[in-house]
VOBA-1610 file (N, C-alpha, C; in pm, whole numbers, padded with zeros to 5 digits, always signed):
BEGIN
Unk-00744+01093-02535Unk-00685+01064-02403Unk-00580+01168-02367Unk-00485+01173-02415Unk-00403+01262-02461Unk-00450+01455-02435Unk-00559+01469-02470Unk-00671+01588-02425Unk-00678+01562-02323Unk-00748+01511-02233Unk-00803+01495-02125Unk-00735+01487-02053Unk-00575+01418-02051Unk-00478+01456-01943Unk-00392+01588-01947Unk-00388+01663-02067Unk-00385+01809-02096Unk-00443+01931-01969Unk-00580+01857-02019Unk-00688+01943-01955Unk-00721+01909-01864Unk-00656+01825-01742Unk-00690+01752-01607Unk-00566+01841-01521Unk-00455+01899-01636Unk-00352+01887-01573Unk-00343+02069-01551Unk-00433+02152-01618Unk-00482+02289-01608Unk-00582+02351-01514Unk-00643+02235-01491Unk-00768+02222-01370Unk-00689+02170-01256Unk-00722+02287-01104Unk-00682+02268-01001Unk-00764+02129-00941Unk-00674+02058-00856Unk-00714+01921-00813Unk-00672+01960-00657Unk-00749+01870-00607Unk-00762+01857-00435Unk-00644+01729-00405Unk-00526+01816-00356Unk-00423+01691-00262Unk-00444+01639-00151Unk-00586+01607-00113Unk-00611+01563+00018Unk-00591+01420-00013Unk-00582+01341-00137Unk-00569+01214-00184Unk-00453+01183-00128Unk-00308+01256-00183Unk-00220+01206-00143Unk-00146+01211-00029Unk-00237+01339+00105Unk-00197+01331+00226Unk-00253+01177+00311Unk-00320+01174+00249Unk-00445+01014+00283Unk-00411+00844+00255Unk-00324+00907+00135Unk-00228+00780+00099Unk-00099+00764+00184Unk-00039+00841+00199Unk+00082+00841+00301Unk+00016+00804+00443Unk-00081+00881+00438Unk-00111+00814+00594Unk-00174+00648+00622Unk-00257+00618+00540Unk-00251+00495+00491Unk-00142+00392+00527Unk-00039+00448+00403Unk+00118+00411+00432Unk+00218+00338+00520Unk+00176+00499+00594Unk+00220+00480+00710Unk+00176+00414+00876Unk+00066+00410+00811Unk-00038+00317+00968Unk+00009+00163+00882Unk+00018+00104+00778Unk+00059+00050+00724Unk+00196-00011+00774Unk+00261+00023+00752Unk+00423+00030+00860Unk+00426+00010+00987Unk+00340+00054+01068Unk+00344+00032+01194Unk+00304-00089+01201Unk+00184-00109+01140Unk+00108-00245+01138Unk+00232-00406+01123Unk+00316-00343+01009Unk+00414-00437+00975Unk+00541-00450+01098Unk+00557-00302+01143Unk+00644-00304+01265Unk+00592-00394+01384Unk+00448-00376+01392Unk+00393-00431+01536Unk+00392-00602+01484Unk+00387-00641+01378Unk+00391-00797+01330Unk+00579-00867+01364Unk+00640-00773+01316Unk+00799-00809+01412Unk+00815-00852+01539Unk+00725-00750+01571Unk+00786-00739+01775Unk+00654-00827+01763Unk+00561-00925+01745Unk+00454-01019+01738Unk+00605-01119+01707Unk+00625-01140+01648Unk+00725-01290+01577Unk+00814-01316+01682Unk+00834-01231+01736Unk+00943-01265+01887Unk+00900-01244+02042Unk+00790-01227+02030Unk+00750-01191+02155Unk+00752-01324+02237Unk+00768-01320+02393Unk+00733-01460+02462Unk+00690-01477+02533Unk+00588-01389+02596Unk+00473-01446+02671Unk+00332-01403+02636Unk+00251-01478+02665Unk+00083-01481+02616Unk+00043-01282+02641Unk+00127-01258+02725Unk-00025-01096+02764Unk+00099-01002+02628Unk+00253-01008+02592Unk+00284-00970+02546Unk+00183-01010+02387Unk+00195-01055+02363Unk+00158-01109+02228Unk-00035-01075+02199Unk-00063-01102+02284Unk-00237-01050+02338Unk-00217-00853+02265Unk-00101-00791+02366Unk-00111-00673+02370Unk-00096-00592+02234Unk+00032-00724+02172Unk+00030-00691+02008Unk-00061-00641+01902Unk-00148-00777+01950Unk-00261-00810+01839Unk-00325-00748+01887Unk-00370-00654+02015Unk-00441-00561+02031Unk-00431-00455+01946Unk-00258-00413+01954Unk-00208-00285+01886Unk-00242-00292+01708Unk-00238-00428+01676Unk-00225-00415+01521Unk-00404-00406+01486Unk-00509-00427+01565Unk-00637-00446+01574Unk-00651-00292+01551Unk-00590-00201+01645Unk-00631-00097+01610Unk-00609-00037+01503Unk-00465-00031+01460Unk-00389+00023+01357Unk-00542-00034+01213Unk-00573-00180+01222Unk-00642-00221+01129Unk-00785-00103+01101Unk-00825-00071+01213Unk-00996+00035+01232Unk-00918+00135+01200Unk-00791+00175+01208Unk-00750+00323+01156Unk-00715+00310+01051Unk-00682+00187+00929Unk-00683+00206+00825Unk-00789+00193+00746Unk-00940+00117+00807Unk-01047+00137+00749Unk-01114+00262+00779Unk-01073+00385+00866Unk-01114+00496+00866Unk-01047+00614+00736Unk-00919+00545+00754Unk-00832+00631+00610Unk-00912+00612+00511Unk-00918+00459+00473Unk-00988+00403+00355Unk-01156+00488+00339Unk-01186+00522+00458Unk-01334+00551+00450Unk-01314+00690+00374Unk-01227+00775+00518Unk-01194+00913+00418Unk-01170+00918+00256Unk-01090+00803+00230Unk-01044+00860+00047Unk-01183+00823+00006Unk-01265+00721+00003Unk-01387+00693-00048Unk-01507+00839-00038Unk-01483+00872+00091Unk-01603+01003+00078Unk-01493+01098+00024Unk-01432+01142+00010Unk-01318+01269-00090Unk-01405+01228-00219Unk-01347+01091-00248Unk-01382+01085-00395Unk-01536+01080-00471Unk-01595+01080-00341Unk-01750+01095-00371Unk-01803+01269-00397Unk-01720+01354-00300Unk-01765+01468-00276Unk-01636+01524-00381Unk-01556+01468-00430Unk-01383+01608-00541Unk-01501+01572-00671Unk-01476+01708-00733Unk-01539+01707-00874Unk-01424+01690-00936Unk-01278+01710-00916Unk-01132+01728-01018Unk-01073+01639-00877Unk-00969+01513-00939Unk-00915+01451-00885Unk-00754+01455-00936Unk-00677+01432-00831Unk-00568+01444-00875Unk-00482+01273-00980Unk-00553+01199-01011Unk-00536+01060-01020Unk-00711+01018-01073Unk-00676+00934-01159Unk-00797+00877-01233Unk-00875+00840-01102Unk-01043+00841-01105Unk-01109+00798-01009Unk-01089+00636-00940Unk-01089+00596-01109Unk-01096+00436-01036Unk-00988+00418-00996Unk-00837+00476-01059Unk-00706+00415-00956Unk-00723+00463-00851Unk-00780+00598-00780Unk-00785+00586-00625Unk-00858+00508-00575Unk-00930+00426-00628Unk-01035+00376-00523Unk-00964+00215-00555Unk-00892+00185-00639Unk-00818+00059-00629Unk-00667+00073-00553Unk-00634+00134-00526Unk-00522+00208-00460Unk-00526+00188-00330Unk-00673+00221-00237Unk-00719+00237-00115Unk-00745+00129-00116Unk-00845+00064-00210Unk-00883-00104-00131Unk-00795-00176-00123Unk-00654-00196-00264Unk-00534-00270-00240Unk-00466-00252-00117Unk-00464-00099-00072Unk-00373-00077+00036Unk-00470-00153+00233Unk-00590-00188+00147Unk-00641-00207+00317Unk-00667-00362+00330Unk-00646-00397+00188Unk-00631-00565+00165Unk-00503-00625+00282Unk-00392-00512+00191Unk-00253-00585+00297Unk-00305-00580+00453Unk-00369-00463+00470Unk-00362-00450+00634Unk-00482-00552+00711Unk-00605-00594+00600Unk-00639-00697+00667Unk-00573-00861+00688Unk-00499-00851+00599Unk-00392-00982+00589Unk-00313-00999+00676Unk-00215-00847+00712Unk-00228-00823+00883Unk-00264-00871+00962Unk-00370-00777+00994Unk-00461-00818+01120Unk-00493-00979+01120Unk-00522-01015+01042Unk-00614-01215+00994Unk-00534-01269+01071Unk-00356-01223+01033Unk-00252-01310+01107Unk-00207-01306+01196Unk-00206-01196+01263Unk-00140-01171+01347Unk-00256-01231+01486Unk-00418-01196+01460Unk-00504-01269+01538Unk-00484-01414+01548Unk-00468-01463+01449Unk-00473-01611+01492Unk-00355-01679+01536Unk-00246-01568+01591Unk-00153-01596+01736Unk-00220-01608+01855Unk-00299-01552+01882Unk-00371-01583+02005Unk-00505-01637+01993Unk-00583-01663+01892Unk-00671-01744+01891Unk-00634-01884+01857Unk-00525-01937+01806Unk-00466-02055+01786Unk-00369-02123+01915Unk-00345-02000+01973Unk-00261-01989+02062Unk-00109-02010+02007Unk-00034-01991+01955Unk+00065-02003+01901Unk+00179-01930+01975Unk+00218-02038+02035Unk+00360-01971+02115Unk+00483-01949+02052Unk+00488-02030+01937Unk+00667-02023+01939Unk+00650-01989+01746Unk+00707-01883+01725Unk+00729-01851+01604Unk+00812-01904+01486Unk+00769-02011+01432Unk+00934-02072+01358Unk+00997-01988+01276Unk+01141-02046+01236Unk+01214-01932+01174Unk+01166-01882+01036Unk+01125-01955+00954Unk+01076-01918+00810Unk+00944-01834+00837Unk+00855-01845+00948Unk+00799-01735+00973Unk+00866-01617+00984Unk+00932-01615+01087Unk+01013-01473+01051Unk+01052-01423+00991Unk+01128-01530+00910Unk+01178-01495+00788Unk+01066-01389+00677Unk+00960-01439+00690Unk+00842-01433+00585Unk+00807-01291+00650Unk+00784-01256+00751Unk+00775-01144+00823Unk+00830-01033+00819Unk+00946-01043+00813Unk+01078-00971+00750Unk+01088-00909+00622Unk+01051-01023+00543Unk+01019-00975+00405Unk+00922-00864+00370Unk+00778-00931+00428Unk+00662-00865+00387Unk+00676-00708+00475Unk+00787-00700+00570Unk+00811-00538+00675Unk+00848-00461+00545Unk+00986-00518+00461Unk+01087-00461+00382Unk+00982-00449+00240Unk+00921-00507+00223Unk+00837-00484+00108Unk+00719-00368+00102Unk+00687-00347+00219Unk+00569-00248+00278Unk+00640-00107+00308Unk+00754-00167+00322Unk+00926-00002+00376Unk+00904+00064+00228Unk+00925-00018+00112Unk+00952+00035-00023Unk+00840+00088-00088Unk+00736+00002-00039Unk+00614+00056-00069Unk+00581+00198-00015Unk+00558+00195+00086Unk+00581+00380+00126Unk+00650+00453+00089Unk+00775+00399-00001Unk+00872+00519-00056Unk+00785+00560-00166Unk+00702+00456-00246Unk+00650+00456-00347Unk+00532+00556-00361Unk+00437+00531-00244Unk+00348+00577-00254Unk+00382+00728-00211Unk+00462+00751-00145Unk+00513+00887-00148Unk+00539+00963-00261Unk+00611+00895-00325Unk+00648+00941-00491Unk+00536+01001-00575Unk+00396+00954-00585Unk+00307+00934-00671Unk+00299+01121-00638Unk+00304+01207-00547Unk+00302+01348-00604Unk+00406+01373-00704Unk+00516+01293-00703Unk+00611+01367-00820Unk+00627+01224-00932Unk+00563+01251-00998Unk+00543+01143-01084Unk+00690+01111-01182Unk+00730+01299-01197Unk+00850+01285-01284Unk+00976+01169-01238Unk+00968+01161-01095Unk+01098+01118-01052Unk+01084+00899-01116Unk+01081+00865-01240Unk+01045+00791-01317Unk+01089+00670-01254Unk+01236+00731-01289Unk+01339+00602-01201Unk+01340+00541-01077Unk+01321+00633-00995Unk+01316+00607-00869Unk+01194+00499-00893Unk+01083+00512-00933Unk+00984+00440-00874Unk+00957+00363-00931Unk+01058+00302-01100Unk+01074+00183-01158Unk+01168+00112-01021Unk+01257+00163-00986Unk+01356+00088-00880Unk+01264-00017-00797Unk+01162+00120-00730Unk+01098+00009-00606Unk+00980-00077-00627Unk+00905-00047-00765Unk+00843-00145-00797Unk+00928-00309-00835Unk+01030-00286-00868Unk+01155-00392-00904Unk+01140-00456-00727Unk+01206-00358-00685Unk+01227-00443-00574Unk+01111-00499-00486Unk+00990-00422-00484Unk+00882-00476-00456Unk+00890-00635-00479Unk+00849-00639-00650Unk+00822-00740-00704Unk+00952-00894-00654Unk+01075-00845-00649Unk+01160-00932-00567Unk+01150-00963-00450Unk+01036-00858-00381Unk+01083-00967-00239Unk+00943-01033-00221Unk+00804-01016-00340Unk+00730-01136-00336Unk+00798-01227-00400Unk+00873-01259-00467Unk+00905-01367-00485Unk+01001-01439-00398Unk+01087-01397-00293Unk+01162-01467-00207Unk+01055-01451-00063Unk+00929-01404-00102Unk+00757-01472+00012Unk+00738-01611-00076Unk+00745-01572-00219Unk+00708-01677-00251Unk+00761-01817-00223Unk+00932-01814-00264Unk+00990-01909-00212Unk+01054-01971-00047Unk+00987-01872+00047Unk+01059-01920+00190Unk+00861-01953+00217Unk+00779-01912+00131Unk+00686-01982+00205Unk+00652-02150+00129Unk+00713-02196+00010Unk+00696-02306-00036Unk+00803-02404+00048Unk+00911-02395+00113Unk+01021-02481+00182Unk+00905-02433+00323Unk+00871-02316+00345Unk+00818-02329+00511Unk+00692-02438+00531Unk+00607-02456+00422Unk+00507-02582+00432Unk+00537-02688+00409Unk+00673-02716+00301Unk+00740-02833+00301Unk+00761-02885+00426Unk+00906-02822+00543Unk+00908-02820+00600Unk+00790-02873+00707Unk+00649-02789+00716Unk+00607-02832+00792Unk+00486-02954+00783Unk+00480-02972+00669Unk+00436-03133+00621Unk+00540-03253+00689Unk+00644-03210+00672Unk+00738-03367+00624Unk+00798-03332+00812Unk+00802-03203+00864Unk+00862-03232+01025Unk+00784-03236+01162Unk+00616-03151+01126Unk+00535-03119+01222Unk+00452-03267+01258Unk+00443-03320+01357Unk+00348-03439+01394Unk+00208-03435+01454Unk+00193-03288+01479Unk+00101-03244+01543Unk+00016-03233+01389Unk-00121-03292+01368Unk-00193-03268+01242Unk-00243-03053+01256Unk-00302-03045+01417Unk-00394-02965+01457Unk-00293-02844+01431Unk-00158-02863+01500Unk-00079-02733+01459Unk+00016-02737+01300Unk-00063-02817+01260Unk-00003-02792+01118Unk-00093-02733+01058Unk-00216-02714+01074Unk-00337-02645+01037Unk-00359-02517+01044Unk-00311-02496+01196Unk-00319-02352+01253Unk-00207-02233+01198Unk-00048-02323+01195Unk+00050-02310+01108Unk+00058-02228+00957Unk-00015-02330+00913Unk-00033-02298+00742Unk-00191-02201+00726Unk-00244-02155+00819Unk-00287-02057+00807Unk-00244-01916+00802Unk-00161-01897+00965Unk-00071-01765+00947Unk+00027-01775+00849Unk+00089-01888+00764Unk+00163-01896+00673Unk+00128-01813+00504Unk-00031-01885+00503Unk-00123-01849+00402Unk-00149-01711+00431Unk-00171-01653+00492Unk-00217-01496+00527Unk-00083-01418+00510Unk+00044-01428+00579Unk+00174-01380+00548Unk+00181-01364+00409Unk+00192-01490+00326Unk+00218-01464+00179Unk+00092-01413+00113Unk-00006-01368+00145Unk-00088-01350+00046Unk-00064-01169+00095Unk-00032-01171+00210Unk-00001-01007+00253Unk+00054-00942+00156Unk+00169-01048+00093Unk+00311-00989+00047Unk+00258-00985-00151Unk+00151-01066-00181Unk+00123-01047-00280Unk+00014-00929-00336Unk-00034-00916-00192Unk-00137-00779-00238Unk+00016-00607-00212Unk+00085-00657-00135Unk+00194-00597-00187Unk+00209-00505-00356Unk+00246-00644-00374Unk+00279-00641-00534Unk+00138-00579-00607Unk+00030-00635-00547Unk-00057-00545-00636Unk-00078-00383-00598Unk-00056-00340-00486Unk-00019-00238-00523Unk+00078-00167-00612Unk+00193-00247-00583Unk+00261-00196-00710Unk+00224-00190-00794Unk+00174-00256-00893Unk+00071-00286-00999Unk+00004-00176-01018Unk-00086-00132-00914Unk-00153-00019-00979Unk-00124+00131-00906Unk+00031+00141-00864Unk+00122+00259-00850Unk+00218+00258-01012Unk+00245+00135-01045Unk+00275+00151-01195Unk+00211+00177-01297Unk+00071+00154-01304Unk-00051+00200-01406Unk-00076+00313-01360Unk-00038+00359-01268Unk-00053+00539-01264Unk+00032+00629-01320Unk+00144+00558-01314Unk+00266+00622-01320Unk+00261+00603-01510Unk+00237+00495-01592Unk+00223+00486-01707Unk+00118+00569-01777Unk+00006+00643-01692Unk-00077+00713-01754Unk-00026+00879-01787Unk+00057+00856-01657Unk+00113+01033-01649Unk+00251+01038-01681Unk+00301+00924-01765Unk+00454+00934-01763Unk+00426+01090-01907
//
């Protein structure tokens, strides 16, 4: 093993991977930005126009995703083990369909009024996706060790405060909502928010198994 990352590391590799990941990233971010200005918006064509915007952002991250998939079909020398790029790209387009899932069923549920632990949850999963792009930026300089133990740390902390504002937000809406139909519709965008914030973390996951191969 030990050979082979020797001799991976003497052989010129194609960085079109990691211009592809940042961009990723960063359509990524917007996606999370356009889910903010979604949590406060207050009228129907505003909120329509949202989920328009994050619809697209979603087809431009399955076009990124498409690009790293044909790179890695057509690079004979990769800069990163094959299979972590291609788990890298699908983790990263997981979050953005978790995205899109939620942010649609504001206007297919019709959902006018955003409660606060939504936002709350929203907030989180923005600041978790912020660190994540620092991260995935990093992966050209692998040396910088620390830095990217930091934001996997903090990654991993703010699924767990998804985890806990989304267990009081269904409490909450068991024991206060009377409406059965919008408790349904509710704990869907609820369910999609936190599961956003956990494919999060799996990216981290396998930005840290990269980082452990080339430490």
């Amino acid at each position: 093993m030990k050979l082979d990352l020797m001799i991976s590391k003497l052989l010129p590799h194609d960085h079109t991977f990691y211009t592809l990941f940042e961009d990723a990233s960063n359509n990524l971010l917007r996606a999370a930005e356009a889910l903010k200005q979604l949590s406060y918006a207050k009228s129907v064509s505003e909120r329509e126009s949202i989920v328009s915007r994050i619809r697209d952002l979603e087809h431009e991250g399955d076009s990124i995703t498409h690009k790293i998939f044909s790179e890695l079909n057509s690079t004979f020398v990769t800069p990163l083990d094959r299979e972590d790029i291609h788990l890298l790209a699908s983790a990263i387009d997981d979050i953005m369909d978790h995205i899109d899932g939620s942010a649609t069923r504001f206007t297919l549920y019709k959902i006018n009024e955003c409660p606060p632990t939504m936002v709350q949850l929203i907030d989180v999963l923005y600041l978790s996706i912020t660190e994540l792009g620092r991260a995935i930026g990093l992966i050209r300089h692998m040396h910088q060790t620390e830095e990217l133990q930091r934001l996997f740390k903090k990654i991993n902390e703010y699924e767990n405060q998804a985890d806990s504002i989304f267990e009081v937000a269904i409490a909450d809406l068991f024991e206060n909502e009377k409406d059965p139909i919008k408790v349904i519709k509710l704990k869907e965008v609820f369910v999609g928010l936190e599961t956003a914030t956990d494919k999060c973390e799996d990216v981290a996951n396998v930005l840290e198994g990269i980082l452990i191969k080339h430490a």
